[in-house]
FIZATOR-324214 format. One record per residue (C-alpha): x, y, z. Coordinates in nm, 4 decimals, padded with zeros to 6 digits. Example, Ala and Ser with C-alpha at 12.3 -4.5 7.8 and 13.67 -1.06 7.14 Angstrom:
site px->01.2300 py->-00.4500 pz->00.7800
site px->01.3670 py->-00.1060 pz->00.7140
END
This chain:
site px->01.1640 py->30.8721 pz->00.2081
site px->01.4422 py->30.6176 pz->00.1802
site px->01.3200 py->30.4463 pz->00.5267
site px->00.9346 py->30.4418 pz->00.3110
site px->01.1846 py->30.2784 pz->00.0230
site px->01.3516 py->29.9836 pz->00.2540
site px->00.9934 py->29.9316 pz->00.3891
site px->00.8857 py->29.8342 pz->00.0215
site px->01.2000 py->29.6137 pz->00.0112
site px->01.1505 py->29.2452 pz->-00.1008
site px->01.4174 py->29.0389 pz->00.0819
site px->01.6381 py->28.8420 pz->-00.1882
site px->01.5483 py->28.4940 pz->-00.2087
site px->01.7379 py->28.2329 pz->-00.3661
site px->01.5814 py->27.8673 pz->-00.4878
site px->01.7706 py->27.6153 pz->-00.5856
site px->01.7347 py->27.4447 pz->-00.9706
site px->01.9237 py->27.1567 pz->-01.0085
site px->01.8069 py->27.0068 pz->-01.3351
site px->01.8525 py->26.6290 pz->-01.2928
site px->01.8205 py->26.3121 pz->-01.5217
site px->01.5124 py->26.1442 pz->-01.5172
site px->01.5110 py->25.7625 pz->-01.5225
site px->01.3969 py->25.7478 pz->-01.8816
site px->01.6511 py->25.9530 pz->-01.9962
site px->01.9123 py->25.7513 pz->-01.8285
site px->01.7141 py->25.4020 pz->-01.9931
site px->01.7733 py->25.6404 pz->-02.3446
site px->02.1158 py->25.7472 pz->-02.2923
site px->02.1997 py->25.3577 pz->-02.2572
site px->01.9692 py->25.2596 pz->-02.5810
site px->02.2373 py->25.4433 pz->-02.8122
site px->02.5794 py->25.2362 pz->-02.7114
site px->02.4060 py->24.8998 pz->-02.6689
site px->02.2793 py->24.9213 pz->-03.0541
site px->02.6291 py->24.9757 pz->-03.1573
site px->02.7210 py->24.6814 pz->-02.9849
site px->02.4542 py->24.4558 pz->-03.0807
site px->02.5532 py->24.5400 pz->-03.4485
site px->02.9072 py->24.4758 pz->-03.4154
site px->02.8710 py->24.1156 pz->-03.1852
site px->02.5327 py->23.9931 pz->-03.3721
site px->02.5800 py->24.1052 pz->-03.7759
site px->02.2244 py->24.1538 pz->-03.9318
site px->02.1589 py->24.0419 pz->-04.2797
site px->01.8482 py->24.1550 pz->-04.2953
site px->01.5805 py->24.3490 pz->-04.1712
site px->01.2533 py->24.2503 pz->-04.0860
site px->00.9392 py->24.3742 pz->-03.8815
site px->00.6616 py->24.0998 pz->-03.8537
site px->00.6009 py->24.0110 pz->-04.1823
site px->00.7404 py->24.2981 pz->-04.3428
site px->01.1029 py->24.2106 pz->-04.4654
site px->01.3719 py->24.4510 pz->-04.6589
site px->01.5999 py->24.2993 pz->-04.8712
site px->01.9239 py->24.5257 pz->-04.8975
site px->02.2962 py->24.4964 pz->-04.9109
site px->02.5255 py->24.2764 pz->-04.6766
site px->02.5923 py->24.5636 pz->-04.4116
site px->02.3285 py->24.8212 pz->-04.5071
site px->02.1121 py->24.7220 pz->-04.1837
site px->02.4069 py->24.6828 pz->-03.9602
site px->02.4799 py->25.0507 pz->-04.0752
site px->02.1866 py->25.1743 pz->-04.0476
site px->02.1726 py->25.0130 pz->-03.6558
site px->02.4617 py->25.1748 pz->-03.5656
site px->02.3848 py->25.5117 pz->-03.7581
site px->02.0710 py->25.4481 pz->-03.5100
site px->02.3169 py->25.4205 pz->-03.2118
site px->02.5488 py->25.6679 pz->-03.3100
site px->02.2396 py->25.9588 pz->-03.2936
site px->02.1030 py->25.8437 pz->-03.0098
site px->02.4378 py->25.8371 pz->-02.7994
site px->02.4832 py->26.2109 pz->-02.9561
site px->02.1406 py->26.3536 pz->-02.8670
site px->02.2120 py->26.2227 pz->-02.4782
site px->02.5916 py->26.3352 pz->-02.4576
site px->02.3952 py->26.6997 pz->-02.6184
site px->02.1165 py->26.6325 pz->-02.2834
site px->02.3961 py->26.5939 pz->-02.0468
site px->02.5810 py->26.8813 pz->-02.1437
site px->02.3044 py->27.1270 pz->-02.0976
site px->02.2486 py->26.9836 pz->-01.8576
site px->02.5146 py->27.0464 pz->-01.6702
site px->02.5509 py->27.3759 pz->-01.8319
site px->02.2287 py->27.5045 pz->-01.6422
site px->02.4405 py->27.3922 pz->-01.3161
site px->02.7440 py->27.6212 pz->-01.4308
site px->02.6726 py->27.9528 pz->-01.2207
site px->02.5019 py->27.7494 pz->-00.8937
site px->02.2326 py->27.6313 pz->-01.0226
site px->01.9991 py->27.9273 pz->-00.8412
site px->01.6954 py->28.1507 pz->-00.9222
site px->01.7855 py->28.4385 pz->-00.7142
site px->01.4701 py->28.6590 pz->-00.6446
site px->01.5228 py->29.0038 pz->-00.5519
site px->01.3456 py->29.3400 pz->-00.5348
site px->01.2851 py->29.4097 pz->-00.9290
site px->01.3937 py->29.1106 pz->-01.0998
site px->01.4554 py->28.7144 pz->-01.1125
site px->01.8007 py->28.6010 pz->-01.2238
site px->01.8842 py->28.2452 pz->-01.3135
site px->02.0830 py->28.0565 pz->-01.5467
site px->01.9830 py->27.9902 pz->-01.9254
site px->02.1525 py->27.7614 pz->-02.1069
site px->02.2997 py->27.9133 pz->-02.4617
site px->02.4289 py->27.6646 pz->-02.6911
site px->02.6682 py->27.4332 pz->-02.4318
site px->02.7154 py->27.6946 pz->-02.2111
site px->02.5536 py->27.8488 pz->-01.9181
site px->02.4315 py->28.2339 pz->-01.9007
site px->02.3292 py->28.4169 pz->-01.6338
site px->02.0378 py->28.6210 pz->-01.7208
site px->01.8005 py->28.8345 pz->-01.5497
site px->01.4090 py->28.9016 pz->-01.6234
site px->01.2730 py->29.2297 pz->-01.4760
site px->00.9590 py->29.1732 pz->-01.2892
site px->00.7924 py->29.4870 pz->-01.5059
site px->00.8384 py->29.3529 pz->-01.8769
site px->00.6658 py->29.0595 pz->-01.7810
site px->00.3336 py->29.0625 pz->-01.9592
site px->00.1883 py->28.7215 pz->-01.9018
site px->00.2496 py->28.4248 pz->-01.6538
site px->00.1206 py->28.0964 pz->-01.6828
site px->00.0945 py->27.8624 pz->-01.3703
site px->00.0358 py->27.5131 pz->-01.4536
site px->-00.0344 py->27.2891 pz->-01.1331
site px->-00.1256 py->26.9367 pz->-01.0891
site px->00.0393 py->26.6961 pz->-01.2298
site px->00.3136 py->26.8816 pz->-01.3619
site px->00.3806 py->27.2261 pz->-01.1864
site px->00.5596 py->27.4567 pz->-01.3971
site px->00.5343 py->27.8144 pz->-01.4251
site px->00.5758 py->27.9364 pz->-01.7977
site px->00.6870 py->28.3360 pz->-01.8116
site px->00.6699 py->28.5832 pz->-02.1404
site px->00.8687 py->28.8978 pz->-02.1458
site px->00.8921 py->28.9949 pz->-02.5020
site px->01.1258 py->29.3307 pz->-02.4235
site px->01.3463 py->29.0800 pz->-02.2595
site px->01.5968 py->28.8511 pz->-02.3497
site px->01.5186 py->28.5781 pz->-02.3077
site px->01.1771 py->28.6637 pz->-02.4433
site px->01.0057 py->28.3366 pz->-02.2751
site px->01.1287 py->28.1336 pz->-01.9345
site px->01.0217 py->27.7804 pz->-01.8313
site px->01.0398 py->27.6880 pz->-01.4660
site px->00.9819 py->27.3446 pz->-01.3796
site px->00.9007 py->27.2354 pz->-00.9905
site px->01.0647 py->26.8465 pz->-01.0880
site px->01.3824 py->27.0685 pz->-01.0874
site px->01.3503 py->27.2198 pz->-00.7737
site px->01.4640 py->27.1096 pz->-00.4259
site px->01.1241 py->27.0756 pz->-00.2577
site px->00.7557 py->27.2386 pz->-00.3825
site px->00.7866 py->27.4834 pz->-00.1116
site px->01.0272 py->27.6504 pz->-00.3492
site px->00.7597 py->27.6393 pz->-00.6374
site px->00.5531 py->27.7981 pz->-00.4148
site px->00.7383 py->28.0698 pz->-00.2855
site px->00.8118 py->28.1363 pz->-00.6604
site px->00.4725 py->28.1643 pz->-00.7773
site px->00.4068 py->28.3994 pz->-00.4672
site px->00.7438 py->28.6339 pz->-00.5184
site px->00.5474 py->28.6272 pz->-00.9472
site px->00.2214 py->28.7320 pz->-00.7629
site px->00.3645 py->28.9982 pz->-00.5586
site px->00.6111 py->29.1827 pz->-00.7640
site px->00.4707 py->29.1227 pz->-01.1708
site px->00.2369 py->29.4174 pz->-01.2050
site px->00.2064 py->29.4185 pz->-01.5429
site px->00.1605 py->29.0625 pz->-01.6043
site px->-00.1493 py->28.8474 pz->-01.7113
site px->-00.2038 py->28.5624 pz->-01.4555
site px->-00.3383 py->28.2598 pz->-01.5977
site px->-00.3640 py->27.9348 pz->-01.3908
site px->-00.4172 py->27.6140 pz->-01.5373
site px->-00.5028 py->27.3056 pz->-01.3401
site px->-00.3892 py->26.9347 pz->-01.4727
END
């Protein structure tokens, strides 16, 4: 019996998720810190856009540039942070007989969770374009998991994920979409 059990053994397999920044987001996270600038070097006494002009207070659209700034530079110092939060425990989906384990990101911080390959009840596989694989466990917590392929080392790794979903989720839904 327990030879019959190691038989039905699925080796472990680990993938490696390194979330990176995109080139946009980099062009964004530079957006925020030159408006402050501008505002302070080149004061603005009023706003215009084509022929539409506002009339308001000395310093009202200088403040409202570098309120502007100021929320931009926050929402990409919030990016990088989770950023690197979902690189806090490795940075690995680890595969393994009866479950996938990975690293969520909670607020700021990272969290290791694990998603049991039986309360998985449907598995979208989007491929194309953009490959991402888009899981729904609602006895689980978390209840719905988004892997992308951008954030993995190479698409073999997409690949072998998809195949390790195939194999061992017997009480999901498949449902492929093409892009």
């Amino acid at each position: 019996m327990s030879q019959r059990l190691n038989e039905r053994k699925f080796p472990v397999k680990i993938i490696q998720n390194k979330p990176s920044f995109s080139v946009l987001e980099i062009i964004f996270s530079l957006i925020g810190p030159a408006l402050i600038v501008i505002t302070i070097l080149f004061p603005i006494e009023q706003m215009s856009i084509g022929t539409f002009q506002l009339e308001l207070p000395d310093g009202v659209a200088n403040g409202l540039l570098t309120a502007i700034g100021i929320l931009v530079t926050l929402l990409s110092i919030s990016t990088l942070l989770k950023k690197k939060a979902a690189q806090s425990h490795g940075a690995k989906i680890v595969i393994s007989d009866d479950s996938v384990t990975f690293t969520r990101v909670r607020g700021y911080k990272g969290v290791l969770a694990t998603l049991p390959f039986d309360q998985m009840t449907k598995i979208s596989i989007t491929t194309g374009d953009e490959n991402t694989i888009k899981i729904t466990a609602p006895a689980a917590k978390p209840s719905k998991v988004t892997f992308d392929a951008d954030d993995m080392k190479n698409h073999e790794e997409f690949a072998v994920l998809v195949d390790a979903l195939k194999q061992k989720a017997d009480n999901a839904s498949f449902k492929a979409v093409t892009v």
